[in-house]
C-alpha positions, -999 to +999 in steps of 0.1 A: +921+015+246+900-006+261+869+013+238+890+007+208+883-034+215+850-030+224+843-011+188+866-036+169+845-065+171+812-051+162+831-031+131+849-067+121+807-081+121+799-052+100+826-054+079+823-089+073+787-088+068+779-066+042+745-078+025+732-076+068+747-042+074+732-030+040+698-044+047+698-032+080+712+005+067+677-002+040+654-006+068+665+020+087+664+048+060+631+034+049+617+036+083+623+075+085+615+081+051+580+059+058+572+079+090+576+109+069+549+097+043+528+083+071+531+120+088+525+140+051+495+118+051+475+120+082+481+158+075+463+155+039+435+133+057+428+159+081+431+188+058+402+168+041+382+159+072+385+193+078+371+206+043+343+183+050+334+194+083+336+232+071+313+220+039+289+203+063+288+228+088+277+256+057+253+239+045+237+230+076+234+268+087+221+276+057+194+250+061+185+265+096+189+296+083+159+288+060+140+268+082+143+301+107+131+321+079+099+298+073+093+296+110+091+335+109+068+332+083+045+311+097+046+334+131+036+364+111+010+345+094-007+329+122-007+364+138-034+375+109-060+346+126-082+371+155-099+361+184-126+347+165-102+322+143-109+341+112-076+354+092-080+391+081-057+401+053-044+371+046-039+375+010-018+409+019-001+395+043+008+362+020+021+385-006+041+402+016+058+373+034+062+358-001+079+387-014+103+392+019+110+353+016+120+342-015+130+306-005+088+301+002+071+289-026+035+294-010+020+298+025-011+282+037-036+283+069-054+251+076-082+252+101-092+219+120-067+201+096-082+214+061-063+238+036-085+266+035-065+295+027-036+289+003-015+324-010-007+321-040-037+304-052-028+298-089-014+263-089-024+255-060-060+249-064-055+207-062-045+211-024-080+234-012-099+213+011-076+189+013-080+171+053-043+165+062-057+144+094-067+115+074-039+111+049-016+089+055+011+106+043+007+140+059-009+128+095+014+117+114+038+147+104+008+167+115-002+152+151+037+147+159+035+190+156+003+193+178+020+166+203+054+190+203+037+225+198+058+233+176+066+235+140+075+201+124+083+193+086+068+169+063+095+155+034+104+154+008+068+145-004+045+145-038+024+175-034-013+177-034-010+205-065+019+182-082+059+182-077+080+173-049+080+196-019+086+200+018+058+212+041+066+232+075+032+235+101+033+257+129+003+243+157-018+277+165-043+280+191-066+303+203-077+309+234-057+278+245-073+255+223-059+239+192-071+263+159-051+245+133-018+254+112-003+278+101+020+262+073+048+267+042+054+252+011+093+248-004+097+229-034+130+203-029+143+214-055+145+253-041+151+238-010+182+220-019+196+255-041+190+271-007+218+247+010+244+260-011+252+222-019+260+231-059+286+251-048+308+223-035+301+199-066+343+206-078+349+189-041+366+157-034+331+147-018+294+150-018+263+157+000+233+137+005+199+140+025+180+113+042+149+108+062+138+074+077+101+065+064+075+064+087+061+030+077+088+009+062+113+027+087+140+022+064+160+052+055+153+069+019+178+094+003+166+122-023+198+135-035+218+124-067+247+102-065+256+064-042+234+057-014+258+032-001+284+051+012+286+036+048+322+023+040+335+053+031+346+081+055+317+106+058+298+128+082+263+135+092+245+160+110+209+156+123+181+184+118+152+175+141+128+200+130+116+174+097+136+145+112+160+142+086+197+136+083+226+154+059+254+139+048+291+146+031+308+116+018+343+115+006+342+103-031+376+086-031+392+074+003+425+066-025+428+098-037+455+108-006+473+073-011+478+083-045+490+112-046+516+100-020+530+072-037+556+092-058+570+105-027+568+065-009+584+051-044+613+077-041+616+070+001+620+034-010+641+041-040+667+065-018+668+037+012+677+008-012+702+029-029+718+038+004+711+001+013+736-010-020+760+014-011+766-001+019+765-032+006+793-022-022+816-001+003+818-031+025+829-056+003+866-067+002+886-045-018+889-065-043+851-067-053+850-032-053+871-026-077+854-050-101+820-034-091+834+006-098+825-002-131+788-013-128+779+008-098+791+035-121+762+025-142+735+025-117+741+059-101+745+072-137+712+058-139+697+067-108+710+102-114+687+099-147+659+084-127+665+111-096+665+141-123+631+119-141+618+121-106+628+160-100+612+170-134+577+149-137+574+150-098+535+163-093+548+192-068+571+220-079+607+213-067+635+238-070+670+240-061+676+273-045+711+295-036+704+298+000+725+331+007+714+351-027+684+336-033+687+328-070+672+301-080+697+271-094+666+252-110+635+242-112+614+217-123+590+219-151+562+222-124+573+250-106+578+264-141+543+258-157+533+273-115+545+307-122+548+313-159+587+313-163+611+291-188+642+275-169+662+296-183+640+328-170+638+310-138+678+310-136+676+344-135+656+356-111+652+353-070+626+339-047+624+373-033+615+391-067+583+367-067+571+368-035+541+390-025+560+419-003+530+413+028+544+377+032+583+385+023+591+394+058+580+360+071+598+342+043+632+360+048+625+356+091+623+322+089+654+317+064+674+336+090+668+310+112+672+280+088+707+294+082+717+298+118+705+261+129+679+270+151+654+253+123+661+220+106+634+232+080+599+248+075+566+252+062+550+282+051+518+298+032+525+324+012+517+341-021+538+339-056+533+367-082+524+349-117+546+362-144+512+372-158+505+392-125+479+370-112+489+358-077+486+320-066+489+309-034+514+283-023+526+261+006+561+257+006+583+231+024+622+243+030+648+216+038+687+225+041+712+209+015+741+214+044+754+193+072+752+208+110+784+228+114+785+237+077+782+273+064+749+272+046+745+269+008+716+258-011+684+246+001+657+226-020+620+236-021+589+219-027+561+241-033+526+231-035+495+249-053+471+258-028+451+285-048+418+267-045+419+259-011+425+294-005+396+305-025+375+280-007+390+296+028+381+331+016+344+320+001+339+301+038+348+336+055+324+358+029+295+331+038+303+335+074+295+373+069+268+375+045+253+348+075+260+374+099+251+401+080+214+387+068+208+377+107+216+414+117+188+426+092+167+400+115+135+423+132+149+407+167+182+401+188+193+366+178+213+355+202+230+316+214+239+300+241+249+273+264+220+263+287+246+247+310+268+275+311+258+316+317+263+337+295+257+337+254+277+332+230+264+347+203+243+382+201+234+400+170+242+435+162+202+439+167+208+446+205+224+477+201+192+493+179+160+482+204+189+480+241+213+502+230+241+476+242+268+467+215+272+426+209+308+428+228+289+442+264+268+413+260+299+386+259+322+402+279+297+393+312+286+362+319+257+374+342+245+404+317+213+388+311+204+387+343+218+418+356+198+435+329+161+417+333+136+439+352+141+431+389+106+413+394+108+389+359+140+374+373+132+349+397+105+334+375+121+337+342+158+322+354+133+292+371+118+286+341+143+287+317+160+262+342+131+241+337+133+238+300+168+234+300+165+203+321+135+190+298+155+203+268+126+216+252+115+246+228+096+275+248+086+308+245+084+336+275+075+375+279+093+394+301+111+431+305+146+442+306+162+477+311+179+494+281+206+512+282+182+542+289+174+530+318+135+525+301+115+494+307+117+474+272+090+444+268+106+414+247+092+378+239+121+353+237+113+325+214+139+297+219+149+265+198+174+234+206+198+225+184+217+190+189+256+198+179+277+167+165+286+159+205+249+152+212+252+188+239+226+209+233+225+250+224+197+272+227+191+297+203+166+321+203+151+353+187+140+385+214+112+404+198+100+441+207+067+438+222+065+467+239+040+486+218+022+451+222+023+456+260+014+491+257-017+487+238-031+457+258-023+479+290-040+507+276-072+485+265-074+468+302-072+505+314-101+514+294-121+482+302-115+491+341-131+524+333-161+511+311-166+491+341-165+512+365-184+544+349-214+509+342-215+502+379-215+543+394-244+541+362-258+514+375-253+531+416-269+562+404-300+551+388-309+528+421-302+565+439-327+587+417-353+557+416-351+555+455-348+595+463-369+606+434-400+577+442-403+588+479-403+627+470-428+620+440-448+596+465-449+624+493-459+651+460-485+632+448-506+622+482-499+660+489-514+671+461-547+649+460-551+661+499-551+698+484-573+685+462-597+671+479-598+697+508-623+720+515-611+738+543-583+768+537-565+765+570-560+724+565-552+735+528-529+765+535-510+736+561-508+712+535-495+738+508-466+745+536-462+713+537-459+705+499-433+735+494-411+717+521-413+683+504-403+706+473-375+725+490-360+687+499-363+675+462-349+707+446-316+698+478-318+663+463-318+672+420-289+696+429-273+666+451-279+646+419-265+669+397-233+669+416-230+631+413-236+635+381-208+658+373-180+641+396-194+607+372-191+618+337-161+640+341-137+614+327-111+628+319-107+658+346-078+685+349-051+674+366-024+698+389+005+692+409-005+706+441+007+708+477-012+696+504-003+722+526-016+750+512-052+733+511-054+719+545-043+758+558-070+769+535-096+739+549-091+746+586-093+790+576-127+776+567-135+759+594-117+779+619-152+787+635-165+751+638-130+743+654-133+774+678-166+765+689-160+729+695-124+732+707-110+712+683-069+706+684-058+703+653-022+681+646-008+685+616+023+661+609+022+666+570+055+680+554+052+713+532+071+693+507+046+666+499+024+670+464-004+647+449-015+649+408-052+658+417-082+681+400-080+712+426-116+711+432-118+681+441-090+682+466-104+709+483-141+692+483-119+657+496-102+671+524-127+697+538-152+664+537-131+647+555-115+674+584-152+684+588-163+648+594-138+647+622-147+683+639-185+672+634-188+637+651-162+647+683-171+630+714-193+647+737-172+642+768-142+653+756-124+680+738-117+668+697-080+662+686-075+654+650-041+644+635-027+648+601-002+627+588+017+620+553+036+590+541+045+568+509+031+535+506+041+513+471+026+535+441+005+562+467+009+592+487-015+585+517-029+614+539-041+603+573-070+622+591-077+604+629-101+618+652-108+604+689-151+613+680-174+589+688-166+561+663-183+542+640-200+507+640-186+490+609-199+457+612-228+468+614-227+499+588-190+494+573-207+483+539-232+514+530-207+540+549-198+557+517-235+556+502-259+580+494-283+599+521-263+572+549-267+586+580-254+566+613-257+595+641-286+618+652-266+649+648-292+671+627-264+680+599-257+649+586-270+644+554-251+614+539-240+630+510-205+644+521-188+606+521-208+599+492-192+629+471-161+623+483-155+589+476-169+592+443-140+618+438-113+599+449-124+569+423-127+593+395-086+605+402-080+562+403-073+565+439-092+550+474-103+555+509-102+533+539-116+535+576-104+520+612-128+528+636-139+515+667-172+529+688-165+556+716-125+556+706-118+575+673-117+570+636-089+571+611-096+577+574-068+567+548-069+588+514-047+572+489-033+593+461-018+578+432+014+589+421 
């Protein structure tokens, strides 16, 4: 009760008031029905920000895309310039770039700042010669690329040779010092084909390019259409590598308002109606009986002007049996959308013209429009022409029914969205022809983060030079590490740390193990690239170098050798002039003594005596020739021998010399242990060596030599120690291993044994060290190489 007079006073204000209850019932409606709009339009807005952004986004790859493509070129045309800065095969190696790179109109190499070599030549003669250091135009493009080290672009600019044209220099140096450029020429007007930009010239917007002149520093754009576009919604992108700017500009920011202000006219329409029937149902009785008359009228003519609306509306609308799904009509719209008169329309079902893949979806969510779990939906789907063509559509579902009610009809808008579809579709094939054309790439290209492991991009190229698919790559963060060769990680993860706190371009050489578990040389050239946040990406291009690596390894090898066969060359001919000139000497006075003689006894003595200086230089020619051999035998035969065997066979040798001098003899080394050595000169190394030890023993005590074996980096090392009188190697530690050195009395030593054998051990790539210490022992160190 007390409710019921609580209500009554506020429904006697109503009642009372009906022009206030009406406009208030008008504001109201309006409000919904204006949030509506205000929501249908920020969708539009961002569907076409969106568009933009995707446009933009194209374009700019394809420009990098290019400019990638150039900076290739340049890289394989600098690599035609040798050690002496002269290209070889330039004109081969222009033609081929040219034909791999048809976006290149001509490539050029310009020493100390002149074009001197321009492929193709024809049409290009104007710009031979021509100093870009002291133009003004073409200078400062040119030093800013020397300053950066890398490749900077010049343009749009009048050419030397005529037309307008973009220049790319790459700085190359030689033997770290600056050599000149290494440059491509692109006409704008290929250029700009290259972009893709004609493709989008249907669009509600357009593209234009920009770069800020050097001298005026104003801003000066070279594509068609307004330049004053700053009030306008747009977007830009910046591409540092020519310093220039691209943007996409809506044409017309009205073009959304527009096409919403049927649907605000018939929101404001519907709220004033419902406004005026407020109005009319509140009046006293009295009124509304003399208003039947005249608001019969205006809802006959609304009715006219609601069925205007529902036919001449820009969308199709239709009217839609929500249980059969027959349609009740249509306007002329949805009609002229799908081919079919009304009256064919009348006759037909949404099912029977929807595309079978998106039925299911349709029919799902009509379930669920008819049990009240949705007050409506959207939905993208396809419509089958009555031609047979299919157009795609977005269609908006709202219930004719009350809550509570059993469901009836349902009216649909439907909207043609074939275009933006193909435009979707197009985006997708350009994404994957992108793809594609950077998996044809010679390199892994791959992108990344410098602030966060990982990549996040890695061409299908990995698989074909690492044998690791693109998904290995991305599902670990850490794979790039885990993968680099264990000694290039410290410095190459400290480097690249380095750069990415200087944010600048770099290039580095280092290994990483495929999938083979082989050692793969790569050289990572990396780029920045600014994204529209201002955060930074690296992207970057690994190259196969390992042929590269194999070649200059091979060529330092061979160097090494040249260099050491010169200095035994150079060893050898000091040993034959020193040994040979004293023998010769001792020959000659010899021989003038016989000569001038003319007793036979002193004559028969000094013929004794000329046979034993002969006997001593036919030891030394065949000491020589020995040398000689062990020298020039570059390349000797190589085995895969056990050491045991040949120190059994050594001491069998020497078994008498050990007998006599009471040698014990250790030996420590494993029958399991093998060296890659020439047999001959194993066995000439070690008996050398063990007889050394049995030879020099201390004369106060009994000789004990020990063997031992062990692994030590990329050697097998055999270690012979003796407790024998020692050896001074201050004093003779520099000439112990030369020719005729002798450091004891002991009438066998000849000073050719060490000589021999160290000779030996270079030839195999391997070497010999000594500890030794007077009156205590000596220890010799043989190192085999693995």
């Amino acid at each position: 009760m007390n409710t019921e007079k609580k209500i009554t006073p506020y429904s006697s204000w109503f009642l009372s008031r009906p022009k206030t209850s009406g406009i208030l019932v008008f504001l109201f409606i309006f409000a919904i029905l204006d949030l509506a709009v205000m929501l249908r339009y920020q969708v539009l807005k961002k569907s076409e920000t969106n568009e933009m952004t995707i446009a933009l986004n194209i374009v700019e790859q394809n420009i990098e895309q290019s400019l990638k493509n150039s900076y290739a070129t340049t890289i394989g045309l600098a690599l035609t310039i040798d050690d002496n800065g002269e290209p070889k095969n330039f004109q081969a190696v222009g033609r081929q770039l040219l034909n791999s790179n048809n976006f290149i109109d001509a490539v050029q190499l310009v020493p100390n700042g002149v074009i001197k070599y321009t492929y193709p030549m024809t049409g290009n003669e104007a710009a031979t010669n021509f100093n870009i250091l002291k133009s003004p135009v073409h200078r400062g493009a040119a030093l800013k690329a020397i300053a950066s080290k890398k490749m900077y672009y010049v343009g749009p600019v009048e050419l030397k040779q005529g037309g307008l044209g973009i220049v790319g220099r790459l700085p190359v140096y030689k033997k770290d010092k600056f050599w000149g450029f290494s440059a491509v020429i692109i006409k704008f007007s290929r250029f700009v084909k290259s972009t893709g930009i004609e493709t989008f010239h249907n669009q509600n917007f357009y593209f234009q390019f920009s770069k800020r002149n050097i001298e005026t520093q104003k801003e000066e754009f070279f594509l068609p259409g307004p330049q004053d576009f700053k009030s306008k919604l747009y977007k830009s992108v910046s591409i540092p590598e020519g310093d220039w700017k691209l943007y996409v500009i809506r044409k017309n920011d009205l073009q959304i308002i527009k096409s919403l202000t049927p649907i605000f006219l018939l929101a404001m329409l519907m709220a004033s109606i419902c406004g005026v029937f407020v109005i009319s149902f509140l009046k006293r009785p009295s009124q509304l009986q003399n208003q039947v008359k005249i608001q019969t009228d205006k809802l006959l003519k609304n009715e006219l002007f609601f069925k205007s609306i529902f036919e001449h509306a820009g969308l199709g609308i239709t009217h839609t049996n929500s249980i059969k799904g027959n349609f009740i009509d249509a306007n002329d719209k949805f009609c002229e959308l799908i081919g079919y008169t009304q009256e064919e329309i009348k006759k037909i079902t949404f099912m029977m013209i929807t595309h079978p893949d998106d039925l299911d979806a349709d029919l799902k969510k009509m379930e669920l429009l008819k049990e009240g779990k949705l007050g409506g939906f959207s939905l993208e789907k396809r419509y089958f022409h009555k031609k047979g063509t299919i157009i795609w559509v977005n269609i908006t579902v709202t219930p004719l029914w009350e809550k509570d009610e059993m469901p009836n009809t349902h009216m649909t808008i439907v909207e043609d969205i074939t275009k933006r579809k193909e435009y979707e579709f197009a985006l997708v094939n350009s994404q994957n022809n992108i793809e594609s054309l950077i998996n044809t790439i010679d390199g892994i290209v791959w992108e990344g983060y410098p602030d966060k492991p990982g990549v996040t991009f890695i061409s299908k190229k990995s698989e074909a030079i690492l044998g690791y698919k693109s998904e290995e790559w991305l599902e670990n963060e850490d794979f790039w590490y885990n993968h680099m060769h264990p000694e290039d990680r410290d410095w190459v993860t400290a480097q690249t740390s380095e750069y990415s706190k200087k944010r600048t371009p770099h290039v580095l050489e280092y290994r990483m193990i495929d999938k083979s578990g082989n050692t793969v040389w790569l050289q990572d050239i990396v780029s920045i690239f600014v994204e529209n946040d201002n955060s930074i990406k690296f992207r970057g291009i690994l190259i196969d170098i390992t042929q590269n690596k194999q070649f200059e390894l091979e060529l330092n090898n061979t160097l090494n050798l040249v260099t050491q066969q010169n200095k035994r060359l150079l060893d050898f001919s000091y040993i034959v002039s020193h040994n040979l000139r004293s023998h010769t000497s001792n020959i000659q006075s010899l021989a003038t003594l016989i000569e001038e003689s003319d007793d036979e006894t002193e004559k028969t003595e000094l013929l004794a005596l000329l046979k034993s200086v002969s006997d001593t230089l036919h030891k030394t020619m065949d000491n020589l020739n020995e040398v000689v051999s062990i020298q020039t035998q570059v390349n000797p035969v190589i085995e895969s021998l056990e050491l045991q065997p040949v120190i059994s066979k050594t001491l069998e040798i020497l078994s008498n010399q050990i007998k006599s001098s009471k040698a014990k003899i250790i030996n420590n080394v494993p029958g399991s242990v093998t060296v890659n050595y020439n047999p001959a000169y194993l066995d000439s190394v070690i008996l050398n060596f063990i007889l050394n030890a049995v030879r020099y023993h201390h004369p106060e005590r009994n000789p004990v030599i020990e063997l031992n074996s062990y692994e030590e980096k990329e050697y097998i090392v055999l270690e012979i120690k003796d407790n024998g009188i020692g050896i001074d190697l201050k004093k003779n530690g520099k000439k112990l291993f030369g020719m005729y050195k002798t450091f004891t009395n002991n009438p066998e030593s000849k000073g050719i044994g060490l000589f021999i054998s160290k000779n030996q051990i270079d030839t195999m790539q391997g070497k010999v060290t000594v500890e030794s210490e007077i009156n205590v022992g000596t220890t010799f160190k043989i190192y085999f190489k693995k």
